[in-house]
Structures are given as structure tokens and as C-alpha cells.
Backbone as CSV, one residue per row, in Angstrom:
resi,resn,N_x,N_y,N_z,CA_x,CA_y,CA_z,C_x,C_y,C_z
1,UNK,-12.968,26.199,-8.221,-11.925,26.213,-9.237,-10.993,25.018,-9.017
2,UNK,-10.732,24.524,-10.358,-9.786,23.055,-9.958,-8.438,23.676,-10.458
3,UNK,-7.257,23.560,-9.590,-6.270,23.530,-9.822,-5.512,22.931,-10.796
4,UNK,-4.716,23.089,-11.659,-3.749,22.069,-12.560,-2.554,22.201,-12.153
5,UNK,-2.262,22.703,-11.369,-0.482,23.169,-10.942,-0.243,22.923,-9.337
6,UNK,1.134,22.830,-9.227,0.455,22.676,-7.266,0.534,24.317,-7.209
7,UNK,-0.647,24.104,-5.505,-0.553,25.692,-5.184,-0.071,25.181,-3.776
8,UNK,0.573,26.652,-2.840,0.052,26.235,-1.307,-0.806,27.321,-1.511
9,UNK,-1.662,26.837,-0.149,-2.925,27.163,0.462,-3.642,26.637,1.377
10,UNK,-3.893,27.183,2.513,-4.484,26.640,3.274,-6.431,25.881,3.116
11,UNK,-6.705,26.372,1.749,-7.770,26.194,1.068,-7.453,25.118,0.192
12,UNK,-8.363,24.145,0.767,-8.097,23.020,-0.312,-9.659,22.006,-0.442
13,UNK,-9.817,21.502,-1.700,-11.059,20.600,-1.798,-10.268,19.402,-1.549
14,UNK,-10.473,17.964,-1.196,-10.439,16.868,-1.088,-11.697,15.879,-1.925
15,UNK,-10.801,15.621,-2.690,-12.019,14.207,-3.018,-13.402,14.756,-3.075
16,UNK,-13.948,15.333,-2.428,-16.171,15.424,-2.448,-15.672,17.372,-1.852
17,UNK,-16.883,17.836,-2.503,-17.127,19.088,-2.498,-17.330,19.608,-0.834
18,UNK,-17.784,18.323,-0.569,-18.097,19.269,1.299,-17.125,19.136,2.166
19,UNK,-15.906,18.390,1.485,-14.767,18.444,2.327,-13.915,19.601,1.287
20,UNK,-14.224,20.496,1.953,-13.128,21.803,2.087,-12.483,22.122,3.369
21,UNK,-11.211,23.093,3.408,-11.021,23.597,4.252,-10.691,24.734,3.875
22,UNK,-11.252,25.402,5.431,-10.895,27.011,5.061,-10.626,28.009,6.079
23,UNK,-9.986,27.064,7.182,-9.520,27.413,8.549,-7.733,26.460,8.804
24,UNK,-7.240,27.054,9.367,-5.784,26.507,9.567,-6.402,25.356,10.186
25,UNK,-7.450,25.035,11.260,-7.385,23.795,11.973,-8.214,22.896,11.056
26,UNK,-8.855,23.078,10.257,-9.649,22.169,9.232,-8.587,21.936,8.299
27,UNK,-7.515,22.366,7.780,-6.363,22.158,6.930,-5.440,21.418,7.809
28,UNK,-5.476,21.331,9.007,-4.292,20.471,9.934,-4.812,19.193,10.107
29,UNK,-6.479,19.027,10.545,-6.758,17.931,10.287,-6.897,16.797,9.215
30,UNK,-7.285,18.021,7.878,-6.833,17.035,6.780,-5.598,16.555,6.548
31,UNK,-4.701,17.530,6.488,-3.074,16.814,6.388,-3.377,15.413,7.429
32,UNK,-3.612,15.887,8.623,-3.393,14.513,9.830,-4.428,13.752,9.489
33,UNK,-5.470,13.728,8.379,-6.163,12.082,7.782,-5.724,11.837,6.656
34,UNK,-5.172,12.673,5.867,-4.139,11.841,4.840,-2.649,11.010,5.484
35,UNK,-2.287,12.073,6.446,-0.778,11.457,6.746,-1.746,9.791,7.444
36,UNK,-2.263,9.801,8.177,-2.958,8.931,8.346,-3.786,7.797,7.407
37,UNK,-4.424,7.832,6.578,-5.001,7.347,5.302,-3.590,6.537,5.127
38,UNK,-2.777,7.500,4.536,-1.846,7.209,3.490,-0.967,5.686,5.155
39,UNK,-0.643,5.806,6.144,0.236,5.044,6.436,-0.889,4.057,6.903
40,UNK,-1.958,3.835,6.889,-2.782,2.641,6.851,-2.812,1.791,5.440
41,UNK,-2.769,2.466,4.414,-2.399,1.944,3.384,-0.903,0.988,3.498
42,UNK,0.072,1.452,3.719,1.126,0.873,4.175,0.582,-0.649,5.227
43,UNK,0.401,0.128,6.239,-0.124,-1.426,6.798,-1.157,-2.481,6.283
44,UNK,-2.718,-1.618,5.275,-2.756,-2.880,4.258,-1.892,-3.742,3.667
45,UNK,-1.260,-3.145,3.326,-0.255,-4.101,1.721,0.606,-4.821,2.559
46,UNK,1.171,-4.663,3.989,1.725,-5.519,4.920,1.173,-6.834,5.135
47,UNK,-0.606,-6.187,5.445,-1.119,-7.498,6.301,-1.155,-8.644,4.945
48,UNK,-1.351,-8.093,3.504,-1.736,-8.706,2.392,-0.951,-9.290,1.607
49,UNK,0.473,-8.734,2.083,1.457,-9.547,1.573,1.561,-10.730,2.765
50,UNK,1.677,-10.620,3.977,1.516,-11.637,4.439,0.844,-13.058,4.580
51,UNK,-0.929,-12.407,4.155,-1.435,-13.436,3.792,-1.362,-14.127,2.742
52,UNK,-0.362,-13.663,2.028,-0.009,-14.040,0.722,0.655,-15.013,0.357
53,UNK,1.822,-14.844,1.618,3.031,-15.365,2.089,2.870,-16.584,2.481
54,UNK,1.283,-16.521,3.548,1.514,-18.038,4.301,0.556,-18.721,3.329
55,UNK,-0.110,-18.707,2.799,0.096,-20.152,1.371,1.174,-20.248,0.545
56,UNK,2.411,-19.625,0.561,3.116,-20.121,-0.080,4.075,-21.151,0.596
57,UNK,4.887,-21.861,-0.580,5.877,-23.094,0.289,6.499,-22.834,1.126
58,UNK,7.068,-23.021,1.853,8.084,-22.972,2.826,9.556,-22.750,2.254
59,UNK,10.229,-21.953,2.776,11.976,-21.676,1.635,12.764,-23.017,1.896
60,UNK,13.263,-22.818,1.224,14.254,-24.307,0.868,13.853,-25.619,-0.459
61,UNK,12.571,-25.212,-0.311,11.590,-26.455,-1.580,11.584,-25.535,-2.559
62,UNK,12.351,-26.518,-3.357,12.522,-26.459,-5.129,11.372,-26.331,-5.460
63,UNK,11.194,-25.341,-6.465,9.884,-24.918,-7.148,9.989,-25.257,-8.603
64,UNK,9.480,-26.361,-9.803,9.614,-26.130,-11.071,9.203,-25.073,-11.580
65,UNK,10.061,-24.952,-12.447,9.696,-23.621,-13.478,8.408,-23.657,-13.522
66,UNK,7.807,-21.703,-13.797,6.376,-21.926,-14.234,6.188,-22.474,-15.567
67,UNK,7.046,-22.543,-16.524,6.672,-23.114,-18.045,6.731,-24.300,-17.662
68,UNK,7.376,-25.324,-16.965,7.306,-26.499,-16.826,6.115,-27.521,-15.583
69,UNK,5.195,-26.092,-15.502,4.208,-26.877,-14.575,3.264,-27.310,-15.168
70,UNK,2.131,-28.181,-15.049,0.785,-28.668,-15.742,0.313,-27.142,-15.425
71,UNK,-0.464,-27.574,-16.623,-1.459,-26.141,-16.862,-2.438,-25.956,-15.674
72,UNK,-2.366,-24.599,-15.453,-3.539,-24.366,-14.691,-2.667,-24.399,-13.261
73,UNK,-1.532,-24.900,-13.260,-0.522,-25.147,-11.590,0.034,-23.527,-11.443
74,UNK,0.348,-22.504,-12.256,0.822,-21.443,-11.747,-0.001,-21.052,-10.866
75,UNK,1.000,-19.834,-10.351,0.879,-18.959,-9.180,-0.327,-19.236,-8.048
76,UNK,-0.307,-20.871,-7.565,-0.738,-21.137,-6.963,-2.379,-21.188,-7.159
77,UNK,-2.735,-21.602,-8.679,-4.196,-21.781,-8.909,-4.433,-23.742,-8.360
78,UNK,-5.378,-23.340,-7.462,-5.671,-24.586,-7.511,-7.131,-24.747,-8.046
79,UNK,-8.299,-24.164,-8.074,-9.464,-24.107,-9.149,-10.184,-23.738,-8.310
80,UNK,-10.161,-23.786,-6.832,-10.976,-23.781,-5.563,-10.659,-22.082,-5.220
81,UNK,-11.937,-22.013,-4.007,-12.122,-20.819,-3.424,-11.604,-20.858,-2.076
82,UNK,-10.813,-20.359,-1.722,-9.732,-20.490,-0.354,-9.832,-19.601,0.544
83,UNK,-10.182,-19.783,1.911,-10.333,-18.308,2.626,-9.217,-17.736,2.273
84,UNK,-8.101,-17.858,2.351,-6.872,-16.934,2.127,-6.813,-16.490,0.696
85,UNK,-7.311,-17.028,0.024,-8.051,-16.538,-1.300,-8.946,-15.252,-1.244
86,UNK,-9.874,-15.324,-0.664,-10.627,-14.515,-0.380,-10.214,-13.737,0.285
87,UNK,-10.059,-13.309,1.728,-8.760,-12.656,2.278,-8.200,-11.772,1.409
88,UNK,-7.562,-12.345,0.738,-6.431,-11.761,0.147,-7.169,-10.910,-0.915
89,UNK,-8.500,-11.405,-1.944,-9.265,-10.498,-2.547,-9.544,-9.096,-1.665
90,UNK,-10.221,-9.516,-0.858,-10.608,-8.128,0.162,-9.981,-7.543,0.272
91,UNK,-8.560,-7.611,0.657,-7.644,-7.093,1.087,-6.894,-5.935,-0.077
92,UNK,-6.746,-6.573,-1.579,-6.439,-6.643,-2.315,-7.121,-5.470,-2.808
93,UNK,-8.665,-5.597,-2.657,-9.816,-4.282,-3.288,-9.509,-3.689,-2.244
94,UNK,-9.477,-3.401,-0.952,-8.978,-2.773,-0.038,-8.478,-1.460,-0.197
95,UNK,-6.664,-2.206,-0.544,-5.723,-1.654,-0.711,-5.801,-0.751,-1.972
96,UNK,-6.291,-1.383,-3.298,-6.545,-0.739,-4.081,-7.544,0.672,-4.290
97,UNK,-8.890,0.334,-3.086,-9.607,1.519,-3.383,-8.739,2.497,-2.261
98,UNK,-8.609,2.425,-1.210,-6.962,3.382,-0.837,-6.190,4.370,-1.615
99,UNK,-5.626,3.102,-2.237,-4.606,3.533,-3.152,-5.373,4.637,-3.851
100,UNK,-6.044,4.551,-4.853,-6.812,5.103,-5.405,-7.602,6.549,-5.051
101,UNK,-7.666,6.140,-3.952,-8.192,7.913,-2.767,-7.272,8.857,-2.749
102,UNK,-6.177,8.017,-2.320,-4.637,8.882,-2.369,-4.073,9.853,-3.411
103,UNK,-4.247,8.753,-4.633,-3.964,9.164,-5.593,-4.733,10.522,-5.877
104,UNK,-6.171,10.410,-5.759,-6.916,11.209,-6.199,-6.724,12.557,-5.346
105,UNK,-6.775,12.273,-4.288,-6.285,13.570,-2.983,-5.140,13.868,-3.530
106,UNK,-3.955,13.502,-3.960,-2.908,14.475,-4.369,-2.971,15.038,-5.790
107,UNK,-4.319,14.764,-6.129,-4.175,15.242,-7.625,-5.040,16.636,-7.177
108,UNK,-5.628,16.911,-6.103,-5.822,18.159,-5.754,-5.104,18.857,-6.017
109,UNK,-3.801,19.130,-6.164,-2.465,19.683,-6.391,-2.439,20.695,-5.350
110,UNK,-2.845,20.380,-3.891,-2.357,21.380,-2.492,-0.923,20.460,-2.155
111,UNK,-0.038,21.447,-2.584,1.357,21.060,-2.220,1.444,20.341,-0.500
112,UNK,0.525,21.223,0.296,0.566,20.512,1.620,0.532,18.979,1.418
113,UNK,-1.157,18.542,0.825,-1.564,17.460,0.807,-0.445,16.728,0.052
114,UNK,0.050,17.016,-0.418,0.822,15.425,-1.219,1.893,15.422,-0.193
115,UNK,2.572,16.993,0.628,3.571,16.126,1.331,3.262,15.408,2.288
116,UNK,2.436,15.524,2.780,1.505,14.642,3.909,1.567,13.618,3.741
117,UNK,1.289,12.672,1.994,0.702,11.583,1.371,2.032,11.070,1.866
118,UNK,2.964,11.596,1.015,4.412,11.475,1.229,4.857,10.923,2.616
119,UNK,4.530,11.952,3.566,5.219,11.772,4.756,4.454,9.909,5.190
120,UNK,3.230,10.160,5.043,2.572,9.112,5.637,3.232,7.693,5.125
121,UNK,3.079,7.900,4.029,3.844,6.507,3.594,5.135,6.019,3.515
122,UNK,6.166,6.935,3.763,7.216,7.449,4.627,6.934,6.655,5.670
123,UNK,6.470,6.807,6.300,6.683,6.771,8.183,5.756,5.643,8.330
124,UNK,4.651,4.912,7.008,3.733,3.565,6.759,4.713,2.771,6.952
125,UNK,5.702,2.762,5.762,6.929,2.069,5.306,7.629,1.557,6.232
126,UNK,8.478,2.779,7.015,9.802,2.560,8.483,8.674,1.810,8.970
127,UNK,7.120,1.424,9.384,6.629,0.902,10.994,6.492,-0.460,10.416
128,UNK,5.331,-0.354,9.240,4.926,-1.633,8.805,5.620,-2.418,7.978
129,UNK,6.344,-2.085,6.928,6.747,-2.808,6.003,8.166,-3.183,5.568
130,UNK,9.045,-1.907,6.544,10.688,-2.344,6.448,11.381,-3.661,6.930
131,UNK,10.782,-4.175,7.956,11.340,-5.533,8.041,11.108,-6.632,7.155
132,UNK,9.799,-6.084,6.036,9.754,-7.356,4.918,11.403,-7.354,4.085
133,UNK,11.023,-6.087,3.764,12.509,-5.710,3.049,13.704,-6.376,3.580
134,UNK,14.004,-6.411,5.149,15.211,-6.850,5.573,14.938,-8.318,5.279
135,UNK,13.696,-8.459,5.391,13.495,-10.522,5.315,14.346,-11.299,3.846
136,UNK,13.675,-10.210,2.997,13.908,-10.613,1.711,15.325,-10.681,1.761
137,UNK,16.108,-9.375,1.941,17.455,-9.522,1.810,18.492,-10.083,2.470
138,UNK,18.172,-10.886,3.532,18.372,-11.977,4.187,18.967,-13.473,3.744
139,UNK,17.415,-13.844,3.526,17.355,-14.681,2.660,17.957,-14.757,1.428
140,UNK,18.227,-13.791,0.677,18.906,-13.788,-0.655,20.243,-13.534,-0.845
141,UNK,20.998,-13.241,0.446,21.798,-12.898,0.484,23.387,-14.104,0.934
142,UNK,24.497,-13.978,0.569,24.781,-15.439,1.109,25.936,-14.787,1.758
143,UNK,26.932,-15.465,2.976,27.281,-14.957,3.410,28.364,-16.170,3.986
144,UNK,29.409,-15.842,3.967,30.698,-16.837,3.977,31.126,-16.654,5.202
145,UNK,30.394,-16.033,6.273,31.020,-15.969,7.708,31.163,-17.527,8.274
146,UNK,32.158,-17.377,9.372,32.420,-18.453,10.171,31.909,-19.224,10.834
């Protein structure tokens, strides 16, 4: 039976029919590979923004507008195939088929499982990805101290 509402229950399908659970410790381990799943996802989109990062310019260099670049100059097209190009594809389908698992695991609607999803990317966020956040606001920020 597919759920449309959340339930709790220690009975839950995941994604493929042979992953059920129907024991408290088969329901603890799934929570602990979603909470898991879900904060590896977090550290994808870390490593992928990074590689993202280092082809771009260096801060301080003036960038022309994108309407005012020769065609074909945005967002860093140069016409070529770039390992960090590639990289960053992989990474990119990666993150996305992830994403996508996640999504689908909380559409199980086991109230456990989504807080799990939750927690994981929660606690993805604080390890892997909060210091981008502080980077950004750093940098953007101006500051009239002495």
C-alpha cells in the first residue's frame, strides 16, 4: 500500500520493494542511511561548488557585464572540454541523482524518514558547507574598522 499522507511507523518501503522494514533495527538502520545519504549529498555540492570555484577569476578582477561580452564568452564557455569541466559534470549528475533518491525516499511519506532527510542535511550543512556561507559574507561585506 502506498501512502499519500505522512504516517509514523516503524514499517516503511524505501525506493525498491525489497527494501522494507519491519523490525525496529531494520527501521534504525534506514533512518542511519538516509541521515547518512542525505549529509553526503551536502558534501557533494561542497566538493562541486568548489571545483567550480577554482576556474573562476580570482576576487578583485573586474568582470564585464554578461551582455557586454563576445558571444559565446558567458559563464565561462570557452568551446573546449576541461577536466574541471568534466569534474564538475560528474559531480553535477552525482549530486543530482542523490538529490533525486532523497527526494523520492521522503515521498514515502514515513514521517521518520523525512526527519532523518532533514536532520542529515542539517548536520551535511553545519560540517561541509557553512564556511562557504561565512566566505561569501565576508567578502561582501564592508567594514569601516580601524
Amino acid at each position: 500500500m502506498m501512502h499519500m499522507t505522512f504516517y509514523w511507523s516503524r514499517q516503511a518501503t524505501l525506493l525498491f520493494s525489497s527494501w522494507r522494514t519491519d523490525s525496529w533495527l531494520s527501521y534504525a538502520l534506514t533512518l542511519l542511511a538516509c541521515v547518512l545519504a542525505s549529509a553526503f549529498y551536502q558534501d557533494l555540492e561542497n566538493v562541486r561548488y568548489r571545483v567550480r570555484r577554482s576556474g573562476k577569476p580570482t576576487e578583485g578582477k573586474a568582470e564585464e557585464p554578461l551582455l557586454l561580452q563576445p558571444k559565446g564568452a558567458g559563464a565561462g564557455y570557452t568551446g573546449k572540454l576541461s577536466v574541471g569541466k568534466i569534474v564538475g559534470g560528474v559531480l553535477f549528475g552525482l549530486s543530482s541523482a542523490l538529490g533525486y533518491l532523497l527526494m523520492l525516499a521522503i515521498m514515502s511519506f514515513n514521517g521518520g524518514v523525512f526527519l532523518a532527510i532533514v536532520l542529515g542535511l542539517t548536520v551535511g550543512f553545519l560540517v561541509f558547507r557553512s564556511e562557504d556561507e561565512d566566505e561569501t559574507a565576508g567578502a561582501n561585506s564592508t567594514c569601516a574598522c580601524a
